[in-house]
ROSE-4610 file (N, C-alpha, C; in Angstrom, 1 decimal, always signed):
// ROSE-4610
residu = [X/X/X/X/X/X/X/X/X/X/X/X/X/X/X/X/X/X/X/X/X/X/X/X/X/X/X/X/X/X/X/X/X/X/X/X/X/X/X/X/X/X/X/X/X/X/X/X/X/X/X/X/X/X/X/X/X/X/X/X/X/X/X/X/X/X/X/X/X/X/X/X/X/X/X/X/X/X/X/X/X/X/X/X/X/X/X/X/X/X/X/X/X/X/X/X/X/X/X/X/X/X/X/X/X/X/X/X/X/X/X/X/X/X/X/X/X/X/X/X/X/X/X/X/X/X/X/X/X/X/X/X/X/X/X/X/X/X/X/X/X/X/X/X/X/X/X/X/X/X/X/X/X/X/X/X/X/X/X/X/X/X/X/X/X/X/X/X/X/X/X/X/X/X/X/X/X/X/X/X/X/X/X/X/X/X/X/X/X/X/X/X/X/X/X/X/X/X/X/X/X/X/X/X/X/X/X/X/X/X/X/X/X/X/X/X/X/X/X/X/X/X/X/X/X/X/X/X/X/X/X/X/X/X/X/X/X/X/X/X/X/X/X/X/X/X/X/X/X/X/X/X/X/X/X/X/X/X/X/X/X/X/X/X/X/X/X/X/X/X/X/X/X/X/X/X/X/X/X/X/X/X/X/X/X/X/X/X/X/X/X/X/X/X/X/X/X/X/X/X/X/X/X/X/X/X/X/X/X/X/X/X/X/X/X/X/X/X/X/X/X/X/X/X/X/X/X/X/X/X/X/X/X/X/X/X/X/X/X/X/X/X/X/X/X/X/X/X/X/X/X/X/X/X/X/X/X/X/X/X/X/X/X/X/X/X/X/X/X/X/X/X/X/X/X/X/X/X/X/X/X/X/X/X/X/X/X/X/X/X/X/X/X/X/X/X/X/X/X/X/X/X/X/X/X/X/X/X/X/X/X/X/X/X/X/X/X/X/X/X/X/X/X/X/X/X]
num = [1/1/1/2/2/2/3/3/3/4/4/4/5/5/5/6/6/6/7/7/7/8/8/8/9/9/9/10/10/10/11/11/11/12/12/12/13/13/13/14/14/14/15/15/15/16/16/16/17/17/17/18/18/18/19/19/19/20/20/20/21/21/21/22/22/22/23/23/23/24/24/24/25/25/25/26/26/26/27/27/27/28/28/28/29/29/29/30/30/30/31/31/31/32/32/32/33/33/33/34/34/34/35/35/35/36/36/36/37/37/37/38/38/38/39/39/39/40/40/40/41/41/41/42/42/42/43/43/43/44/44/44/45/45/45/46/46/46/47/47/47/48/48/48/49/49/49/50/50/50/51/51/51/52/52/52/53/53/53/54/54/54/55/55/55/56/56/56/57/57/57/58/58/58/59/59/59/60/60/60/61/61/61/62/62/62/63/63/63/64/64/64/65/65/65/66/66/66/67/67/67/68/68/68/69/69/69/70/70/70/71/71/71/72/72/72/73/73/73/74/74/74/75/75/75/76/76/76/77/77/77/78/78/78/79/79/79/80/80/80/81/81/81/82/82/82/83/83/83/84/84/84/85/85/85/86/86/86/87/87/87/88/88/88/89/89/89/90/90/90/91/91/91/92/92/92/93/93/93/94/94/94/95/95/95/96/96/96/97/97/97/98/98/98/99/99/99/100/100/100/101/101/101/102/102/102/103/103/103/104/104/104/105/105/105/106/106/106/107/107/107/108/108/108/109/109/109/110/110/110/111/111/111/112/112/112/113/113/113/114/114/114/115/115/115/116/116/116/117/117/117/118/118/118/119/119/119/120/120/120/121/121/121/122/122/122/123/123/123/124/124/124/125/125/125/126/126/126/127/127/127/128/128/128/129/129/129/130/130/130/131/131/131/132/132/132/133/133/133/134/134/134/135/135/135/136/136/136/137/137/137/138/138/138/139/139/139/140/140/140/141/141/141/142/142/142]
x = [+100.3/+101.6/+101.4/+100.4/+100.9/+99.6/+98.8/+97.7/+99.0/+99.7/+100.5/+101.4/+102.1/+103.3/+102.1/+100.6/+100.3/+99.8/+99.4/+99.1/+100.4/+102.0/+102.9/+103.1/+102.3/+102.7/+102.1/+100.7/+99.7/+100.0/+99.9/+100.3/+98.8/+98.9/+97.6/+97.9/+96.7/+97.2/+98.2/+98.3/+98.9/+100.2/+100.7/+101.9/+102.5/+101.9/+102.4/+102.5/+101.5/+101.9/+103.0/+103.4/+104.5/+105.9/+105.9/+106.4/+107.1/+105.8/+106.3/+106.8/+106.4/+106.8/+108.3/+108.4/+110.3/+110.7/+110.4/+110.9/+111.6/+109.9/+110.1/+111.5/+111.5/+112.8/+114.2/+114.0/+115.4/+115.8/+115.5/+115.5/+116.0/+114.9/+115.2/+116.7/+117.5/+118.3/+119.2/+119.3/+119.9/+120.9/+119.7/+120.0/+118.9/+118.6/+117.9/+118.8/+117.9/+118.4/+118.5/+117.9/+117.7/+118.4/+118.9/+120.2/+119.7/+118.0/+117.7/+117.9/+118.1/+118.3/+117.4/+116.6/+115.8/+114.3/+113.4/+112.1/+110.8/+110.8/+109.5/+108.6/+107.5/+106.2/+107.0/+107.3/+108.0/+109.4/+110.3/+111.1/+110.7/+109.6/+109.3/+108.6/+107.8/+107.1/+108.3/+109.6/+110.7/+111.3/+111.5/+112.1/+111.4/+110.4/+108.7/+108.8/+109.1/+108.6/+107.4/+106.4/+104.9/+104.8/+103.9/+103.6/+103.3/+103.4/+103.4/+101.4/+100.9/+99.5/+99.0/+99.7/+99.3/+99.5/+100.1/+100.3/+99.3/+99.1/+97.5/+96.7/+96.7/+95.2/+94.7/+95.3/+95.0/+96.1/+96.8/+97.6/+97.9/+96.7/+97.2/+97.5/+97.2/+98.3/+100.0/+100.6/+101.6/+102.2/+100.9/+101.7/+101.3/+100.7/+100.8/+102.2/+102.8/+104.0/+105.2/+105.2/+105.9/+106.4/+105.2/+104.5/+105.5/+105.2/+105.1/+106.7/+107.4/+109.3/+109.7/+108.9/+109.6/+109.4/+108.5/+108.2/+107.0/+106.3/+104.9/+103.3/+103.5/+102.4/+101.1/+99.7/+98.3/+98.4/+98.6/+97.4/+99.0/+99.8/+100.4/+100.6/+100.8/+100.7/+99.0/+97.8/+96.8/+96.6/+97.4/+97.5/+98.3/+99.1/+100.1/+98.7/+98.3/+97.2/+96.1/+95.9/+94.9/+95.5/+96.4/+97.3/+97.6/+97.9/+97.9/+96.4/+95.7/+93.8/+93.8/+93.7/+93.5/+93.9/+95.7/+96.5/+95.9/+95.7/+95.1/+93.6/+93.2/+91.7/+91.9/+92.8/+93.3/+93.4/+94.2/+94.7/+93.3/+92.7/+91.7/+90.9/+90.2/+89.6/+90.1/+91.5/+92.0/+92.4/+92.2/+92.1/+90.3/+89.8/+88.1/+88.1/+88.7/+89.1/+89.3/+90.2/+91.2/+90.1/+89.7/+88.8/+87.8/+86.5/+85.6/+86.3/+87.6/+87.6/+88.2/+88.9/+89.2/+88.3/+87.2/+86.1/+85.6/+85.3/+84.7/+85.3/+86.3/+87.6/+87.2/+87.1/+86.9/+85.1/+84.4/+83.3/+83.2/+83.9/+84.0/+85.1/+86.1/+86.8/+86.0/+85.4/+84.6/+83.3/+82.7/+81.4/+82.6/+83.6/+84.4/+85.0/+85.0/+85.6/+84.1/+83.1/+82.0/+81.9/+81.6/+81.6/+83.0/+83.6/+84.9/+84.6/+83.9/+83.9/+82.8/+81.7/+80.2/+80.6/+81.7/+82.2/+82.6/+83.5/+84.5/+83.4/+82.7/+81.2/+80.7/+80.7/+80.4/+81.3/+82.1/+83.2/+83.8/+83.9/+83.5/+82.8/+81.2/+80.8/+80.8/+81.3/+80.9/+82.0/+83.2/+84.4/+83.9/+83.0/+82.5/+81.1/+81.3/+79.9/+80.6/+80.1/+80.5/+80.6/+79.4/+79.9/+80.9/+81.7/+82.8/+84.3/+85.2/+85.9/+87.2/+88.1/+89.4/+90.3/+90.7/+91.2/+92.8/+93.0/+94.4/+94.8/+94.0/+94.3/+94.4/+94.0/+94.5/+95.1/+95.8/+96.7/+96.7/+97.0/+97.2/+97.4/+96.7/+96.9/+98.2/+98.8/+100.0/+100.3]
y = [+108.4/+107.7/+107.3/+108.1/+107.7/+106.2/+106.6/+104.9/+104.0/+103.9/+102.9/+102.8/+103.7/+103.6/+102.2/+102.9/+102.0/+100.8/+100.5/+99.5/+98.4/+99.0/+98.0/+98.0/+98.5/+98.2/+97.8/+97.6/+96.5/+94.8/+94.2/+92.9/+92.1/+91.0/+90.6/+90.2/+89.7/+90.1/+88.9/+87.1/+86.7/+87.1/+87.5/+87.3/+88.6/+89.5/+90.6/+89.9/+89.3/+88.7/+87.6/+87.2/+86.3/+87.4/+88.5/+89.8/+89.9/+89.9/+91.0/+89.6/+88.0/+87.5/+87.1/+86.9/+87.2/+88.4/+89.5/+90.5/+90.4/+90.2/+89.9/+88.7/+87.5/+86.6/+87.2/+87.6/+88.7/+89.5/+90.1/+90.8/+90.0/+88.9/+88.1/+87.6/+87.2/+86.6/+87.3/+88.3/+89.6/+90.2/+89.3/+89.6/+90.8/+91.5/+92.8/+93.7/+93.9/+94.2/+95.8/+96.2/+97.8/+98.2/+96.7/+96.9/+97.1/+97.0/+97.0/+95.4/+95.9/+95.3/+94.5/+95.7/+95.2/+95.1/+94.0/+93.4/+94.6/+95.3/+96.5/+96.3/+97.1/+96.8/+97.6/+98.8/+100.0/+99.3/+98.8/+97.8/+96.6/+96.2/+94.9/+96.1/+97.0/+97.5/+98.1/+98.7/+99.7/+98.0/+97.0/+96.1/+95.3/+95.4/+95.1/+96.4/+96.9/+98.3/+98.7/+98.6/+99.0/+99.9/+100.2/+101.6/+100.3/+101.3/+100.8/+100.5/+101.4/+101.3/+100.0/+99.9/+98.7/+97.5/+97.3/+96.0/+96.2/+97.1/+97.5/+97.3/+97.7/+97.3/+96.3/+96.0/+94.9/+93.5/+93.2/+91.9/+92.2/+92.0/+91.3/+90.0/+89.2/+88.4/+88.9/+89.4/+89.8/+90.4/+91.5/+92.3/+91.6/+90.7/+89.5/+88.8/+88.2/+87.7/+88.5/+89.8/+91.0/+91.2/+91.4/+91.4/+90.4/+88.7/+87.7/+87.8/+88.5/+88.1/+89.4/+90.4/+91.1/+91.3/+89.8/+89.2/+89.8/+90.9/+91.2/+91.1/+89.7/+89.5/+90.1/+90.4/+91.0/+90.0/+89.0/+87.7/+87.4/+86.9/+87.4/+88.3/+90.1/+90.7/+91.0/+90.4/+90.1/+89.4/+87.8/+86.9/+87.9/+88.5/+89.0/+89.6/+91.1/+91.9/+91.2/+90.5/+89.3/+88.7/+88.3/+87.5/+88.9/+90.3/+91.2/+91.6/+91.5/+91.8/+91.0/+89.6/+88.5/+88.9/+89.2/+89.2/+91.0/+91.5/+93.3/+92.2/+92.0/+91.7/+90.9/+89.7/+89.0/+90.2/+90.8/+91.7/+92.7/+93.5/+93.7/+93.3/+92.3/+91.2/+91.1/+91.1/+90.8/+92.2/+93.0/+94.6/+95.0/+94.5/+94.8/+94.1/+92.6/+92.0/+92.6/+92.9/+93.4/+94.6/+96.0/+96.8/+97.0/+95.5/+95.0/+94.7/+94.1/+93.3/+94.7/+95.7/+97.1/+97.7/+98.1/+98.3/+98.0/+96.3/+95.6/+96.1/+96.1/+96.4/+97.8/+98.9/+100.4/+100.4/+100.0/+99.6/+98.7/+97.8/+97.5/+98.3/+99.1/+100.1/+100.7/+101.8/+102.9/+102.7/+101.3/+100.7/+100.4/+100.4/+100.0/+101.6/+102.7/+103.6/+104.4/+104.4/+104.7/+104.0/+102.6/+102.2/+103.2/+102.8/+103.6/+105.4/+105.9/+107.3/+107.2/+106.7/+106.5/+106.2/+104.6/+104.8/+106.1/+106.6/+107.7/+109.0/+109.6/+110.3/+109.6/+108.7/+107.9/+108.3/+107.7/+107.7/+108.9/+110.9/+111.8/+112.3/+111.8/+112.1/+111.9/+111.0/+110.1/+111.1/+111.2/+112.1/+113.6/+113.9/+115.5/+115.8/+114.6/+114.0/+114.4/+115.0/+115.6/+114.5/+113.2/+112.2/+111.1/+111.4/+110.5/+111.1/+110.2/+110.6/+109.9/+110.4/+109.8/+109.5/+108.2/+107.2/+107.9/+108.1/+108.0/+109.5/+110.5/+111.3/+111.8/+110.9/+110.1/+109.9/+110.3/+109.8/+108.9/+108.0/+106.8/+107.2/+106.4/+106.9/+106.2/+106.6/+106.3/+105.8]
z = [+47.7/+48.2/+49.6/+50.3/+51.6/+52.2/+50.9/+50.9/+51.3/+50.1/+49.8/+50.9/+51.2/+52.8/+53.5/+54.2/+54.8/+54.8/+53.2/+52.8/+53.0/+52.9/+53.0/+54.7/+55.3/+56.7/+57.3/+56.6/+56.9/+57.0/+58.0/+58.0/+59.1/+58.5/+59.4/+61.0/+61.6/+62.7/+63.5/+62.4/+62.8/+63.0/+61.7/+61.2/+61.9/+62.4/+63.4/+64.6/+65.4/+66.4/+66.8/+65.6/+65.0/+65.8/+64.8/+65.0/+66.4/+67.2/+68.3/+68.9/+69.0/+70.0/+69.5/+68.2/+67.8/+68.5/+68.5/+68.8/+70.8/+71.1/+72.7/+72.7/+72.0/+71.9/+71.9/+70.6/+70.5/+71.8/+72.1/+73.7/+74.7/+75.1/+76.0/+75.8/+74.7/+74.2/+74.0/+74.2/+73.8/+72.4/+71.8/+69.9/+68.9/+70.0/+69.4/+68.8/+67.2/+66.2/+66.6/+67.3/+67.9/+69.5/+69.7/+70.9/+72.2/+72.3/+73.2/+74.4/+75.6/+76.7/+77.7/+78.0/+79.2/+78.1/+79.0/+78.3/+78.7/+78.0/+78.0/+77.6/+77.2/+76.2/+75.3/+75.8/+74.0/+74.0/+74.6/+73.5/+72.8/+73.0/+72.1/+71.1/+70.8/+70.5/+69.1/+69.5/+69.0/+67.9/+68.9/+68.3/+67.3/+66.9/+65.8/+65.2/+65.4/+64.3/+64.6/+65.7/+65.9/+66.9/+67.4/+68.7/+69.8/+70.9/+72.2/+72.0/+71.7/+71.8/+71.1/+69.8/+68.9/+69.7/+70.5/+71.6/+72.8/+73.3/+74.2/+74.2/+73.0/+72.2/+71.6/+71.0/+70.0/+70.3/+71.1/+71.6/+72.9/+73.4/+74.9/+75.7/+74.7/+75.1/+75.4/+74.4/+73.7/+75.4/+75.8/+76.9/+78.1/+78.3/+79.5/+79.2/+78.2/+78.0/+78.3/+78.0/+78.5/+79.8/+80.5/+82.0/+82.5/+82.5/+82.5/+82.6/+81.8/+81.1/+82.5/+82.8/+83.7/+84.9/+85.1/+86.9/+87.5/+86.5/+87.3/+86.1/+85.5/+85.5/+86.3/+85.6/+85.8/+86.7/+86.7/+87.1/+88.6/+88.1/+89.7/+90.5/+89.9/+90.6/+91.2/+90.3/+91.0/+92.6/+92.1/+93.3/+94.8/+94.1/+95.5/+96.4/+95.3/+96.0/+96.6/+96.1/+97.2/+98.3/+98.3/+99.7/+100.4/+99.9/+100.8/+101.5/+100.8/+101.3/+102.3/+102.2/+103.0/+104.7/+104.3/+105.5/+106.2/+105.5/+106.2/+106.5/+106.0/+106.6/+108.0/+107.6/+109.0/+110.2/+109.9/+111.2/+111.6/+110.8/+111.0/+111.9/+111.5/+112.7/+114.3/+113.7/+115.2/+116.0/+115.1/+115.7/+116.2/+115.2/+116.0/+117.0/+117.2/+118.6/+119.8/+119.4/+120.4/+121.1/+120.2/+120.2/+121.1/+120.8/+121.8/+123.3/+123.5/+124.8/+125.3/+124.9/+125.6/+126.0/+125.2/+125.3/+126.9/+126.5/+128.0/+129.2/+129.3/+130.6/+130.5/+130.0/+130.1/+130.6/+130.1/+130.7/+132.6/+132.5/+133.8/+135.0/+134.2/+135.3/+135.3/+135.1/+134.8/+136.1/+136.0/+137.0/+138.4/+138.5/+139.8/+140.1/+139.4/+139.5/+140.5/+140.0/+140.6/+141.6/+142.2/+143.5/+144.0/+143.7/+144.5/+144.8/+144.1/+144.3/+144.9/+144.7/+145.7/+147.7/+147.3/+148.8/+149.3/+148.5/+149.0/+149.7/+148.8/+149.2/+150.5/+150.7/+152.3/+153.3/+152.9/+153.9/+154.0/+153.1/+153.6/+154.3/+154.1/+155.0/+156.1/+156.6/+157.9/+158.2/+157.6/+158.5/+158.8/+158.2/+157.8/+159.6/+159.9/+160.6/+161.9/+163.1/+164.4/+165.5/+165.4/+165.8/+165.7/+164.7/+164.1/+164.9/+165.4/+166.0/+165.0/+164.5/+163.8/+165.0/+164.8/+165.6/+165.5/+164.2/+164.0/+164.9/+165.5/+165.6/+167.1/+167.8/+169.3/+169.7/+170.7/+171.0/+172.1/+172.3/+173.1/+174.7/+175.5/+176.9/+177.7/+178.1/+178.9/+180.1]
């Protein structure tokens, strides 16, 4: 008996595909015989009589049109993820940018921070030195 169950639920693969894209219609149109509402894979799947997997697997077209009716097509939500790569890579770039020219400037304070501490070591010593007399500490003659 149960040959026979599936022999009558065997249908080729046009006439199922026939199936599911009436089904997806129905929906859309909101004349689903199963009262479903919103465009799914398992309500086109519920509204055909088939499994979610049977449209997976074997009609993908079917679940690109699916996709396609609930605004996130493979292939545009593809395009978006690329326009997002592009724009992160953009910035990137302009962050290694940025990166290198900080870089340079920490490099060039760093070589001016040294002359400055080299002078200062000088001009210690020379204060440290018994011949050196500080001016500022003179007082002016009257």
């Amino acid at each position: 008996m149960k040959r026979k169950e599936k022999a009558a639920n065997y249908k080729p693969a046009e006439d199922r595909e026939k199936d599911l894209k009436l089904a997806l219609l129905r929906i859309q149109k909101g004349r689903a015989r199963t009262g479903e509402t919103k465009v799914t894979i398992a309500a086109v799947a519920r509204e055909a009589g088939v499994s979610k997997a049977l449209i997976h697997n074997y009609y993908p077209r079917i679940a690109e049109a699916i996709r396609e009716a609930q605004g996130r097509s493979s292939r545009a939500m593809r395009d978006v993820k690329h326009q997002d790569l592009l724009a992160e890579r953009k910035k990137s770039a302009a962050y290694r940018q940025e990166i290198e020219e900080l870089r340079a400037k920490v490099a060039n304070l760093a070589s001016i921070n040294e002359v400055l501490l080299e002078e200062n070591r000088v001009l210690e010593a020379k204060m440290n030195d018994r011949k050196v007399v500080d001016l500022a500490s003179r007082k002016p003659h009257g």
